[in-house]
C-alpha positions, 0 to 999 in steps of 0.5 A, a space after each residue: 891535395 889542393 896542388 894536384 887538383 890545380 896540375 889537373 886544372 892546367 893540363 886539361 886547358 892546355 889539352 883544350 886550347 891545342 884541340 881547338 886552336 883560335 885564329 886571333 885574325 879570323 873575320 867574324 862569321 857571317 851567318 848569310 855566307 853558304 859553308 857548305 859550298 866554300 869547303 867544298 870548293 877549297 877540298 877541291 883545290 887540294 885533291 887536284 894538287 900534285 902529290 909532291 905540294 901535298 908532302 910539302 904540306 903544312 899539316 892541317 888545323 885541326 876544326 870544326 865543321 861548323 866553323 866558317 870558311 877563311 875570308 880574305 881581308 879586305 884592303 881599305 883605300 883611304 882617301 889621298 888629302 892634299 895639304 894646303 897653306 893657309 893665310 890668315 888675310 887679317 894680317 894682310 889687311 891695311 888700314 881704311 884708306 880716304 873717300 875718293 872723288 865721286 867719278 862720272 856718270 855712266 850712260 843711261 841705259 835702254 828703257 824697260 819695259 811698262 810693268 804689269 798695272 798694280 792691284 787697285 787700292 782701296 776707295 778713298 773717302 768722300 770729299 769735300 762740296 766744292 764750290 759753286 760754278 758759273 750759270 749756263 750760258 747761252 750762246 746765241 745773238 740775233 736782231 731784226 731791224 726795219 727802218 719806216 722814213 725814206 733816205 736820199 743820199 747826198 753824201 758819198 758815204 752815208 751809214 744807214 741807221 734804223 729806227 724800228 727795233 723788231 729784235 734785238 737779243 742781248 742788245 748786241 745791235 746799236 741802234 744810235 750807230 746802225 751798225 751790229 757788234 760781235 760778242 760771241 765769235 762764229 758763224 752769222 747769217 745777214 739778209 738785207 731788203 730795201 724799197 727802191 725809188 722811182 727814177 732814182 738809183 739804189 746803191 748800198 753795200 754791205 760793210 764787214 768793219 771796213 772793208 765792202 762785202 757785198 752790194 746791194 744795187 738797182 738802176 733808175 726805173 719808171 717803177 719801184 721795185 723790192 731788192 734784197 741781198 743774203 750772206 754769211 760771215 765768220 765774224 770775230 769779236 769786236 767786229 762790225 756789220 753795217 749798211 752804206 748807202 754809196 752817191 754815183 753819178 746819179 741820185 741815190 735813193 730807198 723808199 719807205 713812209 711813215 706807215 709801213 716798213 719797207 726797209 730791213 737788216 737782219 742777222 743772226 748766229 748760226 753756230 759759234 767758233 768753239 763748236 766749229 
């Protein structure tokens, strides 16, 4: 009984699988693909066919219309990959050889451009009170001299001293010598006025250290007469200004008496070397 049952079993299988036989190499259906329109065009392609490929035929499978159509494989193309040898460079490599010699300099190359100035730091603290500095100092120098007894010259060369100090800042005028010296470097102003005697000649320069700048000089007349000379110099320091009386020919002579001043020598700075 239980032998029969399992012939039943096998011939209905067998029956089955020749029904419906199974492609082993058939793609996997894919629902997007149009069925309809594929069976169609392969019904097409066989009833235009010539009647003698039809006999030759293979008979058809047997399918379904639900199965879908035949796909044809798809060919793959793999990548060519060539074979490269490969070195291990370890192998290769020798030991660490010695420091050479440092070799020369090379040239100096073009200069750069100034870069953009860099953000400003931070404010530093406060320093320290430094040290007291030197007074203000003024610089200026002037005097104003006048001399009240007369003067005959019976010398060549005769300094002529003063005896009234009118002005004398900072003492720069030397009245035992006559003569006026330069501490503050620059640019002075110097007049000179004298009283002339009657009938005797007036015969003065005006000295720069050595050397006669100008000339103050008035011939014998019957009267007496005021004579005055101007001037500028641009002095150094350690110079000298000075008056001399110089004998001629004929008697050199200023007037003057115990009671007025007829005889002056002034000078003064007007602007220094450094504001030059």
């Amino acid at each position: 009984m239980v032998t029969s049952k399992m012939t039943t079993a096998c011939v209905c299988t067998m029956l089955l699988l020749w029904a419906c036989s199974v492609d082993p190499y058939r793609t996997p259906y894919n629902e997007g693909e149009d069925v309809d329109s594929r069976r169609e065009e392969i019904d097409s392609k066989d009833y235009h066919r010539d009647d003698r490929d039809v006999s030759h035929k293979k008979p058809r499978e047997c399918r379904r219309c639900c199965d879908p159509g035949e796909e044809i494989p798809h060919q793959q193309h793999y990548p060519q990959y060539q074979i490269v040898p490969q070195i291990n460079i370890t192998l290769l490599k020798g030991e660490k050889g010695d420091t050479g010699e440092r070799g020369p300099y090379g040239k100096a190359g073009r200069t750069g451009q100034v870069g953009i100035p860099g953000p400003n730091g931070m404010k530093g603290n406060k320093g320290s009170m430094g040290h007291p500095g030197e007074p203000c100092k003024s610089y200026f120098a002037a005097f104003s001299v006048a001399r009240k007894k007369g003067l005959q010259s019976n010398e060549y060369y005769q300094t002529l001293v003063f005896d009234t100090e009118l002005v004398n800042l900072y003492g720069h005028f030397n009245m035992f010598t006559g003569k006026f010296y330069c501490y503050v470097p620059g640019i002075y102003y110097f007049s000179l006025n004298v009283h002339t005697w009657n009938q005797k000649e007036t015969y003065l320069h005006v000295m720069h250290n050595d050397r006669e700048v100008v000339i103050l000089y008035a011939q014998p007349s019957d009267r007496s007469i005021m004579q005055s000379q101007s001037l500028m110099l641009e002095l150094e320091r350690d110079d000298q200004v000075w008056v001399r009386l110089f004998k001629g020919e004929r008697e050199n002579a200023i007037f003057s008496d115990d009671f007025d001043a007829y005889i002056t020598f002034n000078g003064h700075l007007i602007k220094p070397k450094n504001e030059v």
